[in-house]
Backbone as CSV, one residue per row, in Angstrom:
resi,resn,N_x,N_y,N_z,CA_x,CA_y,CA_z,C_x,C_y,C_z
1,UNK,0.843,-1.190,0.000,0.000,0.000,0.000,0.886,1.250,0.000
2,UNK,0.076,2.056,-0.889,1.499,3.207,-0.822,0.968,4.099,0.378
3,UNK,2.203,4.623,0.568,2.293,5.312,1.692,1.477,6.857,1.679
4,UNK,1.029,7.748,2.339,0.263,8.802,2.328,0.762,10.246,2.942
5,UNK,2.177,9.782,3.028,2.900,11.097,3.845,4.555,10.804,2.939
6,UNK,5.116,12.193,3.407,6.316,12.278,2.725,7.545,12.342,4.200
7,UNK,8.746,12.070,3.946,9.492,11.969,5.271,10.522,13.347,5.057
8,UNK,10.923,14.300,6.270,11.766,15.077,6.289,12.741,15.099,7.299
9,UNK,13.852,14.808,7.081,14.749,15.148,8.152,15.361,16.729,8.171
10,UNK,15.227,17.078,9.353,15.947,18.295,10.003,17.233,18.363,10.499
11,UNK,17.903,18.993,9.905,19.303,19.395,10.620,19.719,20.813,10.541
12,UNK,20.223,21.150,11.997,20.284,22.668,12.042,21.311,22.707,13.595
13,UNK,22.377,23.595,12.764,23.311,24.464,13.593,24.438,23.589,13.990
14,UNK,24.980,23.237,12.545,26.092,22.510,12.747,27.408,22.660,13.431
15,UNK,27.762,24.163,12.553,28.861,24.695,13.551,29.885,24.042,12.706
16,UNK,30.580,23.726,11.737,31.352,22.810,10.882,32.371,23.803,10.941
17,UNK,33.735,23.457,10.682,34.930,23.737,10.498,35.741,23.026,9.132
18,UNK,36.416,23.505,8.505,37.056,23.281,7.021,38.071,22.412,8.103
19,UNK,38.812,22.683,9.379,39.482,21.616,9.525,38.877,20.524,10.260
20,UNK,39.480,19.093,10.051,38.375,17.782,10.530,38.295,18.152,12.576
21,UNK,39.582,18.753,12.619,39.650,18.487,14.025,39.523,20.305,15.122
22,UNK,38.528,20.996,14.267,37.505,21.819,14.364,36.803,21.801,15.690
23,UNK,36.749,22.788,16.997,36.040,22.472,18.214,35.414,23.880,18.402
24,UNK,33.946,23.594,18.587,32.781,24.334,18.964,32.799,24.414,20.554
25,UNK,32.994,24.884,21.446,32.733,24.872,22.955,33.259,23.008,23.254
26,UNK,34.324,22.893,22.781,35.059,21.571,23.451,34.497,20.516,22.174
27,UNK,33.805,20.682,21.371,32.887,19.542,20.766,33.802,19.862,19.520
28,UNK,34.342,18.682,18.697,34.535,18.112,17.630,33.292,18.376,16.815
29,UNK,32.792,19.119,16.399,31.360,19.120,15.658,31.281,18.655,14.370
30,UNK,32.351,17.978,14.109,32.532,17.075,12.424,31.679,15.628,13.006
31,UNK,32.403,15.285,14.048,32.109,13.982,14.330,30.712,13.684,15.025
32,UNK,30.302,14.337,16.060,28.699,14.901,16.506,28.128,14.724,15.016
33,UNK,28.548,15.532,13.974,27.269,15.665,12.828,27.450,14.342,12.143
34,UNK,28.378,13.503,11.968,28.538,12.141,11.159,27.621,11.180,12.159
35,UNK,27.932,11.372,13.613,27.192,10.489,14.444,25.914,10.801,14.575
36,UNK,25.343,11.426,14.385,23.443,11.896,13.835,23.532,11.523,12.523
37,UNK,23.860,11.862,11.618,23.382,11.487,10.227,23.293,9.524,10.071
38,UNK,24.794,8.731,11.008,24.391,7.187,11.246,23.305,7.166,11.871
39,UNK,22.472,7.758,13.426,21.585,7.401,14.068,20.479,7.883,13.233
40,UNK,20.242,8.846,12.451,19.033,9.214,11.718,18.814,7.757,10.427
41,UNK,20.062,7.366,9.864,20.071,6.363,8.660,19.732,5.455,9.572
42,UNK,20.360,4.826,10.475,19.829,3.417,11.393,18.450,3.473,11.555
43,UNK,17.736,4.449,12.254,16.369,4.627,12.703,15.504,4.584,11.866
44,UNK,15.561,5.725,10.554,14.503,6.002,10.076,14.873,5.577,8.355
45,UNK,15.992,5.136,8.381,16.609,5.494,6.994,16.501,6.245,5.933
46,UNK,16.552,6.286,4.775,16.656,7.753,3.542,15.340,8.508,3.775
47,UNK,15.527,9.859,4.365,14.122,10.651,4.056,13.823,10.590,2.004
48,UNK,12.702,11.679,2.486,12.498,12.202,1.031,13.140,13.768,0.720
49,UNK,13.887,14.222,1.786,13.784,15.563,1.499,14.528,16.073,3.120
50,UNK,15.749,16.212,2.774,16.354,17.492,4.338,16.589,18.293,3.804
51,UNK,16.526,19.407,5.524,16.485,20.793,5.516,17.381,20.758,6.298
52,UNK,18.216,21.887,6.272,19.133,22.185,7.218,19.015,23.641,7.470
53,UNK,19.105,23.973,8.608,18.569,25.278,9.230,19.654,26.486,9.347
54,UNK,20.638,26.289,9.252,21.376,27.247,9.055,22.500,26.992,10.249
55,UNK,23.413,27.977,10.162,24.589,27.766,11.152,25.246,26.991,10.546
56,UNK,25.597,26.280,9.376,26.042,24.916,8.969,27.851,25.234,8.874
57,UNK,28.219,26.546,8.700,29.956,26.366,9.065,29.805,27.646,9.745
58,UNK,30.553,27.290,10.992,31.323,28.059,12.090,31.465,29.379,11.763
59,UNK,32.792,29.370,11.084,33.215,30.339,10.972,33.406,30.682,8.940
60,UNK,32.084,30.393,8.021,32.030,30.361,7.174,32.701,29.758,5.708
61,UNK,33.857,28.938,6.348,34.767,28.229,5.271,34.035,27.305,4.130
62,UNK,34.551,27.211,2.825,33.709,26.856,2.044,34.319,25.047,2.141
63,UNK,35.445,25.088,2.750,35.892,23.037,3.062,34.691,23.063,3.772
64,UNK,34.201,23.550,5.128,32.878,23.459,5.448,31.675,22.790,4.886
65,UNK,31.154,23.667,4.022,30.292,23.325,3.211,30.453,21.974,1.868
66,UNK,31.960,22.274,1.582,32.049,20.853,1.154,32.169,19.097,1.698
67,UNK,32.375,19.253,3.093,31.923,18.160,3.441,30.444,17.828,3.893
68,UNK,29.683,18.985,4.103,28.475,18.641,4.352,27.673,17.742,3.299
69,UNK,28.239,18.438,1.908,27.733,17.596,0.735,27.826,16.143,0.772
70,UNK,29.538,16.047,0.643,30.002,14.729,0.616,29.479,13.769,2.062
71,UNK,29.455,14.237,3.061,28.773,13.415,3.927,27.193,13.014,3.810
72,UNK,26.479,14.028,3.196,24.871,13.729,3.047,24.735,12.791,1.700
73,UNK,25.953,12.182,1.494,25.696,11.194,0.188,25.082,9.742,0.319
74,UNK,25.450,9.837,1.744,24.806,8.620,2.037,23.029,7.937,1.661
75,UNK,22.449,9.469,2.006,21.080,10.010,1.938,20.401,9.755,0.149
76,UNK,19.781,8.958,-0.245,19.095,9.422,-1.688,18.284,10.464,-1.541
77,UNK,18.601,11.766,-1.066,17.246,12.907,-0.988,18.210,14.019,-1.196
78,UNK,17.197,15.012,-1.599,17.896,16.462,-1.843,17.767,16.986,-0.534
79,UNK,19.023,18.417,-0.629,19.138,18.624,0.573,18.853,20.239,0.488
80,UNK,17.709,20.466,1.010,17.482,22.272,1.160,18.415,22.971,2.208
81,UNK,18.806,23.832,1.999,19.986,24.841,3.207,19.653,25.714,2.955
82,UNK,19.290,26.674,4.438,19.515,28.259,4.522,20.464,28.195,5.840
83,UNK,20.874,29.457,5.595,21.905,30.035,5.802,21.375,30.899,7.408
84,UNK,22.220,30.613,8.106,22.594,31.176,9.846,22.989,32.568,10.183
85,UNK,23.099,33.000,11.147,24.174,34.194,11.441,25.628,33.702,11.296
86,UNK,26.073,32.722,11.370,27.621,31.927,11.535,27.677,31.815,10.052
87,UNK,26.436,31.783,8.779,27.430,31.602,7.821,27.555,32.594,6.665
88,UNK,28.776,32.658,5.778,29.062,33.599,5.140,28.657,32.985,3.734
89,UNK,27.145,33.912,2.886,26.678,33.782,1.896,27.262,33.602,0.895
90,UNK,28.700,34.366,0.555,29.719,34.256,-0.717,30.233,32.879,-0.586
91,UNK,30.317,32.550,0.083,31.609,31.220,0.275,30.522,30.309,0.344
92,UNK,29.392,30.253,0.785,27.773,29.260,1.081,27.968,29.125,-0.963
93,UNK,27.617,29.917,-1.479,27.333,30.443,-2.839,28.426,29.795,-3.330
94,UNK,29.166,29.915,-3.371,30.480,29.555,-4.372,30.632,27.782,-4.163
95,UNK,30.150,27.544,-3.702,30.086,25.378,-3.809,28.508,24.788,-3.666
96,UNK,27.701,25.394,-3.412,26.207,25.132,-3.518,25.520,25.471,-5.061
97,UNK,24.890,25.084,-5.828,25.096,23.423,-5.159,26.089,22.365,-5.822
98,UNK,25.880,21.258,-4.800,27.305,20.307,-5.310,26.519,18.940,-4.482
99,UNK,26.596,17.948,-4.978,25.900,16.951,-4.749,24.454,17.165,-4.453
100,UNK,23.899,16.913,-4.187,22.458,16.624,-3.244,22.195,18.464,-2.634
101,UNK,23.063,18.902,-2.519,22.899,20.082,-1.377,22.748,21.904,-2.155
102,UNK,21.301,21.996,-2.012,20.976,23.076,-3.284,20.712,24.737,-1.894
103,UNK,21.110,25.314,-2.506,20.409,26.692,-1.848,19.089,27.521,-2.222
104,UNK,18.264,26.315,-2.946,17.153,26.896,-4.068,15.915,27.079,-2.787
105,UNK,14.815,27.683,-2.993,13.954,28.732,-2.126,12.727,27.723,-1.679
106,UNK,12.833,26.714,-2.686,11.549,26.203,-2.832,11.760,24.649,-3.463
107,UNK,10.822,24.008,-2.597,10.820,22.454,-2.883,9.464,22.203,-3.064
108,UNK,9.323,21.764,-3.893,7.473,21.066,-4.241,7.442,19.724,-4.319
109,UNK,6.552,19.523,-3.629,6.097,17.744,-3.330,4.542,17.717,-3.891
110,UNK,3.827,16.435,-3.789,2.613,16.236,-4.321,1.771,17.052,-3.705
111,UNK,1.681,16.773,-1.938,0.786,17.723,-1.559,1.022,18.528,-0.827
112,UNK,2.464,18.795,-0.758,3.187,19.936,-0.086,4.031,20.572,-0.598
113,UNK,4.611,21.674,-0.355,5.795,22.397,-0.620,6.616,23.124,0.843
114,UNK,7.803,22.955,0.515,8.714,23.400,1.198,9.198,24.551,0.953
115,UNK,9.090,25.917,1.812,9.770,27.227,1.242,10.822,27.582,2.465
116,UNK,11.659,27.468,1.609,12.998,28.264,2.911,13.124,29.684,2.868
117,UNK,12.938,30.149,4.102,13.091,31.351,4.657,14.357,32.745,4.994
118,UNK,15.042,33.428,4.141,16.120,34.061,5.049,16.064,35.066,6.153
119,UNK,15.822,34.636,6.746,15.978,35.663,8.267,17.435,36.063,8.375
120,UNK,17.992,36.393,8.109,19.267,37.808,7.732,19.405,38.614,7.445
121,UNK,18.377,39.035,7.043,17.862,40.432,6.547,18.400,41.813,7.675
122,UNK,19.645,42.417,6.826,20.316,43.559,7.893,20.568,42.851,8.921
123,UNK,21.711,42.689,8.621,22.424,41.391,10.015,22.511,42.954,10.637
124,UNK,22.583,43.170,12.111,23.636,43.777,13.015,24.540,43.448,13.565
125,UNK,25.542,44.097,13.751,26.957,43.781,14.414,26.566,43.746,16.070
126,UNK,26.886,42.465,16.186,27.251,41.692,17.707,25.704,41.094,18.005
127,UNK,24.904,41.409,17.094,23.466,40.961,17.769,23.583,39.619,16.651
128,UNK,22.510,38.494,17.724,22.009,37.263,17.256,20.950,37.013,16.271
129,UNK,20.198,38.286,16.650,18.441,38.637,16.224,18.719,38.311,14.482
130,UNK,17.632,38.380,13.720,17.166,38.536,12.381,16.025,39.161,11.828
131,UNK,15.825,38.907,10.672,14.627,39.788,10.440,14.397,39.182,9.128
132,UNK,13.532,39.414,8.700,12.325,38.775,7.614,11.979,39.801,6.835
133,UNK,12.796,40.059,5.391,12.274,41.026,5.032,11.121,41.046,3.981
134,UNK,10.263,42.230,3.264,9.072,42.404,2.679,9.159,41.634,1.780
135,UNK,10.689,41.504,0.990,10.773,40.702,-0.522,10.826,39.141,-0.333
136,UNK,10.592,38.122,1.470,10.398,37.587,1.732,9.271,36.768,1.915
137,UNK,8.534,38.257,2.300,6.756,38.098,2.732,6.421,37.770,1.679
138,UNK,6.628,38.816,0.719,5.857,38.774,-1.009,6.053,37.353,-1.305
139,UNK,7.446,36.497,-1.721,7.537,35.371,-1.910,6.579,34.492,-1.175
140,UNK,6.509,34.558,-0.112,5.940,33.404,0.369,4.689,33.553,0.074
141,UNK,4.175,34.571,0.013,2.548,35.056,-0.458,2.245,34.383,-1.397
142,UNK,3.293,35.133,-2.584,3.308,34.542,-4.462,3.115,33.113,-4.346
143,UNK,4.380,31.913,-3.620,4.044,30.964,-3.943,2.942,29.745,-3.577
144,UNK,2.052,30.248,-2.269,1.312,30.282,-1.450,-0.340,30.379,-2.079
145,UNK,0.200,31.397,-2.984,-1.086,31.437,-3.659,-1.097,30.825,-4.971
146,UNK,-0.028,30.751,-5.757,0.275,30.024,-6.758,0.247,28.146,-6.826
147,UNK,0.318,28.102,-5.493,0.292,26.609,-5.350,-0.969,26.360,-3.827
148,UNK,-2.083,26.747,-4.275,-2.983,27.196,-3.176,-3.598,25.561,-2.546
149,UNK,-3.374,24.814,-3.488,-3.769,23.298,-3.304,-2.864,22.613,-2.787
150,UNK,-1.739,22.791,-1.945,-0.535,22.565,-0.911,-0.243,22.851,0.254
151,UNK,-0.285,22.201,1.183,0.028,22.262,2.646,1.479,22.951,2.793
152,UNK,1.565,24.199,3.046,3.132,24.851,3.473,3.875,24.138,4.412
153,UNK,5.078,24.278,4.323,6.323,23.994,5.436,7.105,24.997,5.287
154,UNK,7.369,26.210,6.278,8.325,26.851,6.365,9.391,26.773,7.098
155,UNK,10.783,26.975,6.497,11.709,26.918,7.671,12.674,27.873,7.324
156,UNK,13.388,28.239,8.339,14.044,29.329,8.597,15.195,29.305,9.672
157,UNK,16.199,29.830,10.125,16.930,29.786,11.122,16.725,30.108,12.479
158,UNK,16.232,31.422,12.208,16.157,32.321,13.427,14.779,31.784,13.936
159,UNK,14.153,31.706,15.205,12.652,31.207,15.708,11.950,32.641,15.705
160,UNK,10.724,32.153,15.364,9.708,33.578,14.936,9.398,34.054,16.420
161,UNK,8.009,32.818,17.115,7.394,33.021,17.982,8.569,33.905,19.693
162,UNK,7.772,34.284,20.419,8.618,34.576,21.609,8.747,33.764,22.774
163,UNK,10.210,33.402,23.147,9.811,32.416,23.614,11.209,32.637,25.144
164,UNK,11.946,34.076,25.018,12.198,34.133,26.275,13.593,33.526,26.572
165,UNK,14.918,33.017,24.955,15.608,32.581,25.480,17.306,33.288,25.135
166,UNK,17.629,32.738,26.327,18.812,33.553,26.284,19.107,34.791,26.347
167,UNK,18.039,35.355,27.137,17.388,37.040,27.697,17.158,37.673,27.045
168,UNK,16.650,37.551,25.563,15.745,38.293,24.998,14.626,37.480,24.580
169,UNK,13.378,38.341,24.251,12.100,37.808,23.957,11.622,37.346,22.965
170,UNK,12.408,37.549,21.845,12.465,36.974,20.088,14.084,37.028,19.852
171,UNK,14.083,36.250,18.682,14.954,36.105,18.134,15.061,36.909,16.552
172,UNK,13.627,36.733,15.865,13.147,37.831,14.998,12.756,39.599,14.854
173,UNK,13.412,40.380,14.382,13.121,41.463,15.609,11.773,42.184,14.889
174,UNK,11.416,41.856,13.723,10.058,42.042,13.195,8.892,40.783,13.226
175,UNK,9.307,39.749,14.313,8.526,38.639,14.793,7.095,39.052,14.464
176,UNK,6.065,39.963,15.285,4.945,40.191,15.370,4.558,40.217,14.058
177,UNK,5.084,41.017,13.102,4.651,41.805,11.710,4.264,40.493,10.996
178,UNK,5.854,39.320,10.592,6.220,38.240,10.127,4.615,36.924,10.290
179,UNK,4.514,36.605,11.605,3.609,35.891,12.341,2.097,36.563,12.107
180,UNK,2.043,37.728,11.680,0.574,38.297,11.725,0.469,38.376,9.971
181,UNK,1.513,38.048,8.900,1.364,37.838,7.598,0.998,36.110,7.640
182,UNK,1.843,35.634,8.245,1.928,34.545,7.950,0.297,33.758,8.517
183,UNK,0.037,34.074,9.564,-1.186,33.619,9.648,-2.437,33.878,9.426
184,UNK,-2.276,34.799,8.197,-3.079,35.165,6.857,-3.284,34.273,5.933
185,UNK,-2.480,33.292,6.090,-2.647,32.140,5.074,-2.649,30.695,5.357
186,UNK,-4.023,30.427,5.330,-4.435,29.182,5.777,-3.255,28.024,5.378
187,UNK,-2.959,27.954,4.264,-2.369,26.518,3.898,-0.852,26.291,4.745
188,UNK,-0.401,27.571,5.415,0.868,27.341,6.227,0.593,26.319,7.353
189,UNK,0.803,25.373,7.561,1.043,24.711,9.243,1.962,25.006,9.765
190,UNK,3.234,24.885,9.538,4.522,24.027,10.054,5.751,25.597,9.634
191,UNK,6.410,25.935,10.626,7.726,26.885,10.791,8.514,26.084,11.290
192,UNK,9.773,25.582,10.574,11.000,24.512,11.465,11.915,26.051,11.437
193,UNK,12.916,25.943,12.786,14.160,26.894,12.796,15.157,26.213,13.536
194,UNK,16.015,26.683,14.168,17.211,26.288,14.959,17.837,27.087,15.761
195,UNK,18.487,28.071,15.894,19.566,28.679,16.116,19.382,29.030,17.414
196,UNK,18.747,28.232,18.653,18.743,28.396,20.003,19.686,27.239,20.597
197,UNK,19.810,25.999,19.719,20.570,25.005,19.865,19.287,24.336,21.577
198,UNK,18.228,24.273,21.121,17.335,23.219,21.962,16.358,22.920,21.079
199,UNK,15.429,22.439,21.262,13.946,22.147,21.506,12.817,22.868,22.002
200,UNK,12.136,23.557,21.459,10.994,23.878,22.178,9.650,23.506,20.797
201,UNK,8.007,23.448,21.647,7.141,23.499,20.496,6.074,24.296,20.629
202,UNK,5.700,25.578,19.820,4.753,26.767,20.321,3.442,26.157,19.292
203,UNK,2.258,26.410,19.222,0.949,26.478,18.467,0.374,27.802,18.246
204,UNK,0.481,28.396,17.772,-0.222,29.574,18.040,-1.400,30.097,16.612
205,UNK,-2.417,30.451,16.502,-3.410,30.572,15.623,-2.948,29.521,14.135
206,UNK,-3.330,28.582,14.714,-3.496,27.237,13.925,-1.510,26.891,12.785
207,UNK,-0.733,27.559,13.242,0.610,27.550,12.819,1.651,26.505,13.996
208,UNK,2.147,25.686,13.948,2.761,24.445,15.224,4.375,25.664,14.688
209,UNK,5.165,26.133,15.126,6.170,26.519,15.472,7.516,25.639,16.156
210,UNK,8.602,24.704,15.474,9.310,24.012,16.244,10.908,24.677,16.166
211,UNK,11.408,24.339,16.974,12.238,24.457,16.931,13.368,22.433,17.728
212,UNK,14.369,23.216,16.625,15.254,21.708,16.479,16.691,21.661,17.240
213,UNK,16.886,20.496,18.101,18.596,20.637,18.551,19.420,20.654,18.236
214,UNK,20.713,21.295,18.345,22.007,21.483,17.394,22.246,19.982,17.018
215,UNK,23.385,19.993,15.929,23.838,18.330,15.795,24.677,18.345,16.612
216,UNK,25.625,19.785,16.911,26.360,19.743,18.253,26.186,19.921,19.634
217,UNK,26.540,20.834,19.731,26.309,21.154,21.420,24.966,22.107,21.669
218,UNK,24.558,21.716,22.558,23.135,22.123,23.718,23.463,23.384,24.178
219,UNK,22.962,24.261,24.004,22.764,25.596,24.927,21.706,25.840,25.806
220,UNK,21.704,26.653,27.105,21.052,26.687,28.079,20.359,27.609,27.954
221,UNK,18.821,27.660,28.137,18.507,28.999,28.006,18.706,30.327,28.602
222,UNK,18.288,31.594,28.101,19.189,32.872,28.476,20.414,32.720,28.957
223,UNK,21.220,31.752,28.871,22.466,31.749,28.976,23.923,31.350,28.061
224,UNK,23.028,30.954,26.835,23.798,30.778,26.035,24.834,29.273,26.543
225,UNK,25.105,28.604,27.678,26.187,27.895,28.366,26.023,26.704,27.564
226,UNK,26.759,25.420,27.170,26.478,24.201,26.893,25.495,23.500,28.387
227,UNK,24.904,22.753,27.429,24.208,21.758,28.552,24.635,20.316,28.414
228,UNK,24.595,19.344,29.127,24.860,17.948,29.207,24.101,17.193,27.928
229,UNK,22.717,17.877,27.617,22.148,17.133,26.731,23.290,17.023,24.952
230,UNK,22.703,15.573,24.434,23.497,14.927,23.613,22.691,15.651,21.765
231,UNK,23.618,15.788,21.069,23.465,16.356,19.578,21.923,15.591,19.307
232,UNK,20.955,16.344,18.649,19.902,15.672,17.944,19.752,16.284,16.601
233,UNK,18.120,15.841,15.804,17.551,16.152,14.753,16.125,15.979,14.667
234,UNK,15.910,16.166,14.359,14.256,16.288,13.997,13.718,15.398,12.679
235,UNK,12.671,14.448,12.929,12.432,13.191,11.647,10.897,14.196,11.637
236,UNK,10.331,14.014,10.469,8.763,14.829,10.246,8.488,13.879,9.096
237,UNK,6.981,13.490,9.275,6.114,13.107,8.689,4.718,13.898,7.976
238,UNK,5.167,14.051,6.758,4.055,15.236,6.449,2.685,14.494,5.471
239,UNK,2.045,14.316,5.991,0.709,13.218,5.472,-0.225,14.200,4.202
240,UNK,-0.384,13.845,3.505,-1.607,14.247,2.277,-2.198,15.253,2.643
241,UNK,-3.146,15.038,3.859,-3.902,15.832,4.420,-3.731,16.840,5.498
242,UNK,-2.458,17.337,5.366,-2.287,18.074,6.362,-1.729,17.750,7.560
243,UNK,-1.834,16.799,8.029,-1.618,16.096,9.588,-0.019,15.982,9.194
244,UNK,0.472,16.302,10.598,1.918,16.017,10.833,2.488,15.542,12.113
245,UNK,3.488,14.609,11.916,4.175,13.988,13.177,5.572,14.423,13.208
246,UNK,5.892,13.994,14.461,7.453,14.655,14.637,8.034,14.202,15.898
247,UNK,8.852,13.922,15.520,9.352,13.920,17.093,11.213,14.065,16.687
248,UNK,11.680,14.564,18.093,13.086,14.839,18.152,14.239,13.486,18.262
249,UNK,14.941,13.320,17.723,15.796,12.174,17.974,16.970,12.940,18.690
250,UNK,17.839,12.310,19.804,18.951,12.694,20.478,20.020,11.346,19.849
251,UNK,21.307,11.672,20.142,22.383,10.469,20.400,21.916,10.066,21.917
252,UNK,22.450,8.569,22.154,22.507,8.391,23.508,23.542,8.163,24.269
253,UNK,24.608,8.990,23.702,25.815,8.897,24.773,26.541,10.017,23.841
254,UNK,27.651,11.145,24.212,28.506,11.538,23.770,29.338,11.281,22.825
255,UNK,29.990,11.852,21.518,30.978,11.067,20.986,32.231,11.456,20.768
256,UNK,31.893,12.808,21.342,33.522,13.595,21.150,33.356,14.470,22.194
């Protein structure tokens, strides 16, 4: 019987380094991200379709981005990427795409589509925040309405909703504006992001809001600190009709 949903894996806030032996707050984050991509293949094996949320090299190197490729080969699925505060668009640009791993805006499935989001809009210097700009909104409008017979998935880096972490109250700094377009349009469910490096899950006027765990290291809220908890990802089940499942996968022990 064929199946009635499509599979997505999430990955977000890698933190990658061009060299192998590369450390994020003590963490090897080459080896953290190889050891999720085995526990995601063991568990659930080949999605139809990952996203990766941004943050994906450290400190923007384009060896970075080339092993992300070569490691997601394992995967038969294309791989959507937007881009973090940690990464640098020219050097993202200059090897994307290259295997499996595209920087394109938009993924269409039978009864869904996938639109990736840039929340970078006027980075500021020393701030975390983002922003969502108008030529963003419009897009998502255009294709929204152009493909009006499709269940949305948006994802993005930065988290829309407010949620209080790491002592400020958004992470979006035009959150309200963003969230009061977006839930103008029925066919959106689903906002995936990252860049808090936890877990949390908001609902708010019929939109589920998630957010996903680093592949590396755990941050504490308003404190930015590592936490004990172990690298995860996010598996999603997006069904015909709208209905969606999800749940978070962790490692269960440390690996670097």
């Amino acid at each position: 019987m064929k199946q009635d949903y499509v599979t997505v894996l999430q990955l977000t806030d890698l933190h990658l380094f061009a060299d192998p032996e590369g450390l994020f707050n003590g963490i090897k984050t080459r080896d953290s991200f190889l050891e999720v991509l085995e526990h995601a293949q063991e568990h659930h094996g080949s999605p139809d379709v990952i996203v990766l949320t941004g943050d994906l090299a450290h400190e923007g190197e384009s060896g970075a981005y080339q092993f992300i490729s070569g490691a997601l080969r394992r995967f038969s699925a294309p791989a959507y990427c937007i881009l973090g505060n940690h990464d640098d668009p020219d050097s993202a640009g200059s090897v994307y795409p290259l295997g499996s791993v595209t920087m394109a805006g938009h993924c269409l499935l039978e009864h869904w589509q996938i639109i990736t989001v840039d929340s970078n809009h006027r980075p500021m210097p020393g701030s975390h925040q983002g922003e969502v700009s108008e030529d963003e909104l419009q897009r998502i409008a255009e294709l929204t309405t152009r493909h009006a017979d499709k269940w949305t998935l948006l994802a993005m880096h930065h988290n829309l909703p407010e949620h209080h972490d790491r002592g400020v109250a958004q992470e979006i700094r035009n959150h309200e504006q963003v969230m009061q377009r977006l839930e103008q349009i029925p066919t959106i469910k689903l906002v995936l992001s990252g860049h808090v490096h936890q877990e949390f899950v908001i609902v708010q006027n019929g939109i589920c809001y998630l957010s996903t765990p680093s592949t590396g290291y755990q941050s504490k809220s308003k404190s930015g600190k590592p936490t004990g908890e172990t690298p995860g990802y996010r598996w999603l089940k997006l069904h015909s009709n709208g209905r969606i499942e999800t749940d978070v996968r962790r490692l269960s022990t440390w690996i670097s």
